[in-house]
matplotlib code that plots the C-alpha trace (Angstrom):
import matplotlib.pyplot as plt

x = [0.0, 1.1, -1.0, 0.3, -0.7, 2.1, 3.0, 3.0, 6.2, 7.3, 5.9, 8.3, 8.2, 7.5, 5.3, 1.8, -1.0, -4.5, -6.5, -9.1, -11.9, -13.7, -11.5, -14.0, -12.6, -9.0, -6.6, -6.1, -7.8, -8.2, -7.6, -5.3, -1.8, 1.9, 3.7, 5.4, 6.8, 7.6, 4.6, 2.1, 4.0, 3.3, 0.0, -0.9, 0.7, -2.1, -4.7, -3.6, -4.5, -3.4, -2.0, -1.9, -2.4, 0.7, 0.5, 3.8, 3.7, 2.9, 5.6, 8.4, 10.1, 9.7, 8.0, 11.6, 11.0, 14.3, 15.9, 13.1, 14.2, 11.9, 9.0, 9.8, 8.7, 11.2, 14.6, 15.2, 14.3, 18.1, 17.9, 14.6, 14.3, 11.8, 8.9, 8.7, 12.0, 11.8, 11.4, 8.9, 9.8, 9.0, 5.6, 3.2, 2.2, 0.3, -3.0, -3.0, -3.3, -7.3, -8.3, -11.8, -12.1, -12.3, -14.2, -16.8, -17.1, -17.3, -20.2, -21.9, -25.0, -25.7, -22.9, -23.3, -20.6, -18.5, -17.9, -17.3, -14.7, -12.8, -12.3, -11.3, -9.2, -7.3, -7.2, -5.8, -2.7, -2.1, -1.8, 0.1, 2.7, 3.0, 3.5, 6.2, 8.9, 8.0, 7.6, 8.1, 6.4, 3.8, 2.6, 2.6, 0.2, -2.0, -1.9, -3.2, -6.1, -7.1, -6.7, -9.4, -12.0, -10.9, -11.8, -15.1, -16.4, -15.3, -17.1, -20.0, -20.5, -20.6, -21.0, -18.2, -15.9, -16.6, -15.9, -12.7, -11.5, -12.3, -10.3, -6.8, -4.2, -1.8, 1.4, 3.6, 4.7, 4.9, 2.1, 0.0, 1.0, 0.1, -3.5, -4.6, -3.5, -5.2, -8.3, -8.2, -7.3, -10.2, -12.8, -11.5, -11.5, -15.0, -16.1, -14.3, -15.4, -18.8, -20.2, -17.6, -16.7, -13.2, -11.4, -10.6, -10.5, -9.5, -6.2, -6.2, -6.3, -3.8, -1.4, -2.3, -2.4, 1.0, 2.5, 5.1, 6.3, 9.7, 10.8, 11.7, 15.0, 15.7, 17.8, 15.9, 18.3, 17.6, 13.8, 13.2, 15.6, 14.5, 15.9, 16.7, 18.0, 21.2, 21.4, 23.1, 20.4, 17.1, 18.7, 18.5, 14.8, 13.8, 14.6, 11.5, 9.3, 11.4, 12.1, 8.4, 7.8, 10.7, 9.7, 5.9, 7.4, 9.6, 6.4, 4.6, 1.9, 2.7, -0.6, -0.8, -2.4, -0.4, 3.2, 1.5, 0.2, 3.8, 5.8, 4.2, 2.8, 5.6, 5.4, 4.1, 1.5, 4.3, 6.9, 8.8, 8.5, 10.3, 11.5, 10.8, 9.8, 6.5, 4.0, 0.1, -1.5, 1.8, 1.0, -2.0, -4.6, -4.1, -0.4, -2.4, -4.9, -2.5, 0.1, -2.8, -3.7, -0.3, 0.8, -2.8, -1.6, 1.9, 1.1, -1.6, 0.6, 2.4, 6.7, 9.8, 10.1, 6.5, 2.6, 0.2, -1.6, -5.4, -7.3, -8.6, -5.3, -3.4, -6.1, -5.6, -2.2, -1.9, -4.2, -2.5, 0.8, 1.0, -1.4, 0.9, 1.9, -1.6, -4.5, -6.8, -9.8, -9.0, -7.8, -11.1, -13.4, -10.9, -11.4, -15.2, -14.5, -13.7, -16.4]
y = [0.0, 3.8, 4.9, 4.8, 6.6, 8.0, 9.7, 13.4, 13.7, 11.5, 14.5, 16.4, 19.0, 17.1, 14.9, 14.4, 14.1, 13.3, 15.5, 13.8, 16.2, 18.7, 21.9, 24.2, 22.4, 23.3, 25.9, 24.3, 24.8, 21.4, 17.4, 16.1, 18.3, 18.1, 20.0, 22.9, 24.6, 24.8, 26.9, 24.4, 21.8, 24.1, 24.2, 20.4, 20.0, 22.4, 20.0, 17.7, 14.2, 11.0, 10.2, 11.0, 9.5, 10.2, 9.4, 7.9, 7.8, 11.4, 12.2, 13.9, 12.5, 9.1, 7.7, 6.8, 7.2, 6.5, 9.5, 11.6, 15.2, 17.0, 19.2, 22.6, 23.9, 21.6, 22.7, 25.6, 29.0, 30.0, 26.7, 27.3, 28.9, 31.7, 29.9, 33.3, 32.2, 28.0, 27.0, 24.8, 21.9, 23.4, 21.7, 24.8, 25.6, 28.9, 26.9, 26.3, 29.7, 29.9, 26.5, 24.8, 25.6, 28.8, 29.1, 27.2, 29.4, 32.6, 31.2, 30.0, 32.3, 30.1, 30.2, 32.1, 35.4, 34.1, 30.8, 32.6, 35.1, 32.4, 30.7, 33.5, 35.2, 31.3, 31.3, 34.5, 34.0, 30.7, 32.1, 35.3, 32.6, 30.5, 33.6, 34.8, 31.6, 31.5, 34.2, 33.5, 35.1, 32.8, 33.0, 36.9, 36.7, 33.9, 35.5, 38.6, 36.6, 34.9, 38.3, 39.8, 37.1, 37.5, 41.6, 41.1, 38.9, 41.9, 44.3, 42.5, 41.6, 43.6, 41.2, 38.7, 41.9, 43.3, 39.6, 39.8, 42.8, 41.0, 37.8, 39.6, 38.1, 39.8, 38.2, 40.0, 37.5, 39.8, 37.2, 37.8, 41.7, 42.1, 40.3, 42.4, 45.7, 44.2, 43.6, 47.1, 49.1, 47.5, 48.2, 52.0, 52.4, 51.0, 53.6, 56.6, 55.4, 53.6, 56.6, 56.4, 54.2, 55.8, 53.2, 49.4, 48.2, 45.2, 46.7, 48.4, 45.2, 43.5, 46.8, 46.7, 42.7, 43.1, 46.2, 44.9, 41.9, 43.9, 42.5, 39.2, 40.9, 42.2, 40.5, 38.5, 39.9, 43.1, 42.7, 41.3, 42.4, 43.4, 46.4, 50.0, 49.7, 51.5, 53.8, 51.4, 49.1, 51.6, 52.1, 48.8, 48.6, 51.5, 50.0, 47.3, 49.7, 49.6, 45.9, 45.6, 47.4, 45.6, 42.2, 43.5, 44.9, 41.6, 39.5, 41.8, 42.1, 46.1, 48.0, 51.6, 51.3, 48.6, 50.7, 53.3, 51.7, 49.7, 52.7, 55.2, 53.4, 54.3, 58.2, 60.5, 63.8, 65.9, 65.0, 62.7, 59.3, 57.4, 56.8, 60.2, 61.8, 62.6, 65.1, 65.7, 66.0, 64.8, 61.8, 59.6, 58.7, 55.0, 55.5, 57.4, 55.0, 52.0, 54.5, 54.2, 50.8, 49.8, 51.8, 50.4, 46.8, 47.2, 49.1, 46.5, 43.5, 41.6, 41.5, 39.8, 43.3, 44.4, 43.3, 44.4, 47.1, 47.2, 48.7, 52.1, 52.7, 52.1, 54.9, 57.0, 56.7, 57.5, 60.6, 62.1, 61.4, 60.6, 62.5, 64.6, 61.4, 60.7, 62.7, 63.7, 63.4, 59.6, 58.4, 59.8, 57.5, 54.9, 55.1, 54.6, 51.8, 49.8, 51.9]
z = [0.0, -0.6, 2.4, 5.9, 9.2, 11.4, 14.5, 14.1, 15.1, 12.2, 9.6, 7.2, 4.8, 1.2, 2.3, 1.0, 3.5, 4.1, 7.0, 8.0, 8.5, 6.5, 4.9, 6.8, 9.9, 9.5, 8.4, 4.8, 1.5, 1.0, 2.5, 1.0, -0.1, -0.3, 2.9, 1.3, 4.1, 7.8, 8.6, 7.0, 9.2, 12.8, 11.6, 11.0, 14.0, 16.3, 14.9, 17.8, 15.8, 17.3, 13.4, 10.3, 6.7, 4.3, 0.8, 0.3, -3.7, -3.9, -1.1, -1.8, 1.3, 2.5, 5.7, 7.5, 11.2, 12.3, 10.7, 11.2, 12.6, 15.9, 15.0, 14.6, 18.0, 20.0, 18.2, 19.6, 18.2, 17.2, 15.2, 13.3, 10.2, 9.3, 7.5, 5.5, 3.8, 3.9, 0.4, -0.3, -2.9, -6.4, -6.6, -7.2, -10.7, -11.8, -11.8, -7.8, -7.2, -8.0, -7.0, -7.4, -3.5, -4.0, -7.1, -5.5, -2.5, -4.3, -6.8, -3.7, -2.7, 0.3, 2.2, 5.2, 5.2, 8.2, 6.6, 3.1, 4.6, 6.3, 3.5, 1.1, 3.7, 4.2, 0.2, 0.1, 2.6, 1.2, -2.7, -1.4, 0.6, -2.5, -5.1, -2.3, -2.8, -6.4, -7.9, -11.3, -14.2, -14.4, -10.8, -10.5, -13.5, -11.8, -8.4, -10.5, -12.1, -8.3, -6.8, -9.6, -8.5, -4.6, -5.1, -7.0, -4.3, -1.5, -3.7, -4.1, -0.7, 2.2, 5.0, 3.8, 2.8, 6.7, 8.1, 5.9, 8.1, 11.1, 11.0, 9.5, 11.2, 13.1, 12.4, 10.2, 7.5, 4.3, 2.8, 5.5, 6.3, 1.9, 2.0, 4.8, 2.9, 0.3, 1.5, 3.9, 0.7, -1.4, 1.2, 1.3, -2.5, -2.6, -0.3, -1.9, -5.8, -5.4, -7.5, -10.3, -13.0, -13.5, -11.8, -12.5, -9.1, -10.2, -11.0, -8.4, -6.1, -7.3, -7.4, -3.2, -2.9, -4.7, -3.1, -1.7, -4.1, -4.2, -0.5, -2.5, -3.1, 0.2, 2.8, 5.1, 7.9, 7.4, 6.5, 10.2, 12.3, 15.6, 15.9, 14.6, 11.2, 10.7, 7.6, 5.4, 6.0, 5.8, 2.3, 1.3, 2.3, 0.8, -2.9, -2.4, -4.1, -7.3, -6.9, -6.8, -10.2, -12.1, -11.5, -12.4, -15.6, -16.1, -16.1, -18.0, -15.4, -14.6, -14.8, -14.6, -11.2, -10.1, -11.4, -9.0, -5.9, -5.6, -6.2, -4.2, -1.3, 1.1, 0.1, 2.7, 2.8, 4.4, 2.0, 4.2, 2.6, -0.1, -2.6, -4.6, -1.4, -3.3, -1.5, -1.2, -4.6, -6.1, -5.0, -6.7, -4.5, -5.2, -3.3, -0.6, 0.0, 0.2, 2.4, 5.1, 5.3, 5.2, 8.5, 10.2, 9.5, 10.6, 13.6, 14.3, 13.9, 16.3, 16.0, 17.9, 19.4, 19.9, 20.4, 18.3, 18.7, 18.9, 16.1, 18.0, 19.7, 16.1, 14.5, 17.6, 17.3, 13.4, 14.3, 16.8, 16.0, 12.6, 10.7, 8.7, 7.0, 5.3, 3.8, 5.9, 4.1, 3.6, 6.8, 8.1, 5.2, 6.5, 10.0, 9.4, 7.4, 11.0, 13.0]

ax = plt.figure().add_subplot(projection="3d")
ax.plot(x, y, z, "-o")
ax.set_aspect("equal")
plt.show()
């Protein structure tokens, strides 16, 4: 037989499973898939099952529970790699990125907004994680199709789109941190251009979904260290925008509004931000829009070397302290957005 249950402890990256229950049950888009990553591991792991089936044909790896390395969790945490930057095996293809799951739960009518906003907001993290190690051509044009299908359903939906803003996680992963400026940014656009047909939004969610593609090429030392960045190193981060738009441009998926959103998304009212140090009307209202919900997420996610904040005292903080950054007139549509 190719099918055997094991320990949990016996699990590795590369292996192909079968989860026992139904997908609306557990953190995955579907039963049965092939560990791609250390994160996927943790998470098969919190499921606390006695065992689990592995697929050995369609493993990567091979059941062999005498050379089988710890979980994650027990090596310790100078040891463990950031799942942000464990490549998976180079299993996913373009086509995995707007699976049958997900059409099926946007075409349904009947499914109840909670249950459809899980499930998108899962979809959505898992696509952004898999578009992150591979971001080849092919996948940044797939991850553009999903992410047109992922908006309509937010702007055609008010309750699932509203649930969406609830369950954001508050880790700061870059897939995670870039669906929740996703989804933030759409729900402020719809608000400011329900009465105009100016705008392909779209466009304009992938440009957010995809604002910061560019942190591929940055160092992964630098990206998370826990700590003030020297100068040296605050240089090197501020080229993500322009990474961003050349690997947009290389896979010939650079919109108009996406060449703006990912260029001008770290630009600030007052003149202040980068990397053209772009100010007020100078900036396009895309950039604007995107400049907000990406300080709201960051100040409301949880770091090595700080909690997260909760979402009145991240506003209240961003209005009293901040508000020179952002325009005015949007931060307050935004702020009603959450109240």
């Amino acid at each position: 037989m190719s099918k055997k249950d094991i320990n949990l402890n016996e699990l590795k990256v590369g292996m192909y499973i079968e989860l026992p229950d139904s997908w609306f049950s557990h953190d995955f888009l579907s039963n049965n898939f092939k560990m791609s990553s250390v994160e996927q591991l943790k998470k098969v792991k919190t499921m606390k099952l006695k065992q689990i089936t592995v697929d050995c044909e369609k493993s990567d790896i091979k059941h062999q529970p005498e050379k089988v390395s710890p979980l994650i969790e027990e090596l310790p945490q100078s040891k463990v790699a950031d799942p942000k930057f464990e490549k998976a095996p180079k299993q996913w293809s373009s086509e995995k990125l707007l699976t049958d799951d997900l059409r099926n739960v946007l075409d349904d009518q009947k499914l109840p907004p909670e249950d459809k906003s899980v499930a998108v907001y899962k979809h959505s993290v898992n696509m952004m994680e898999q578009l992150l190690e591979f971001p080849t051509a092919e996948n940044i044009q797939a991850s553009k199709e999903a992410i047109y299908h992922i908006s309509d359903a937010v702007m055609a939906d008010n309750d699932t789109a509203k649930n969406m803003l609830l369950i954001t996680s508050h880790d700061f992963y870059t897939y995670t941190h870039s669906v929740n400026v996703g989804i933030t940014s759409i729900m402020l656009s719809k608000e400011i251009f329900k009465n105009s047909d100016a705008h392909d939004l779209q466009e304009l969610a992938a440009g957010y979904f995809l604002h910061d593609l560019g942190k591929i090429n940055i160092d992964p030392e630098v990206l998370n260290k826990p700590a003030r960045l020297n100068d040296m190193e605050m240089q090197h981060i501020k080229t993500h925008p322009y990474q961003g738009y050349k690997l947009l441009k290389a896979a010939d998926a650079l919109s108009p509004e996406c060449s703006t959103i990912v260029m001008q998304h770290h630009e600030a009212n007052n003149g202040s931000g980068y990397p053209r140090r772009l100010k007020e009307k100078e900036i396009h209202i895309y950039g604007r829009i995107c400049a907000i919900a990406d300080v709201f997420d960051a100040l409301t996610a949880e770091r090595s070397y700080k909690k997260a904040m909760k979402p009145f005292d991240a506003l209240r903080l961003m209005k009293e302290k901040m508000i020179d950054n952002f325009d005015q007139k949007l931060f307050t549509q935004f702020v009603k957005i959450y109240f």
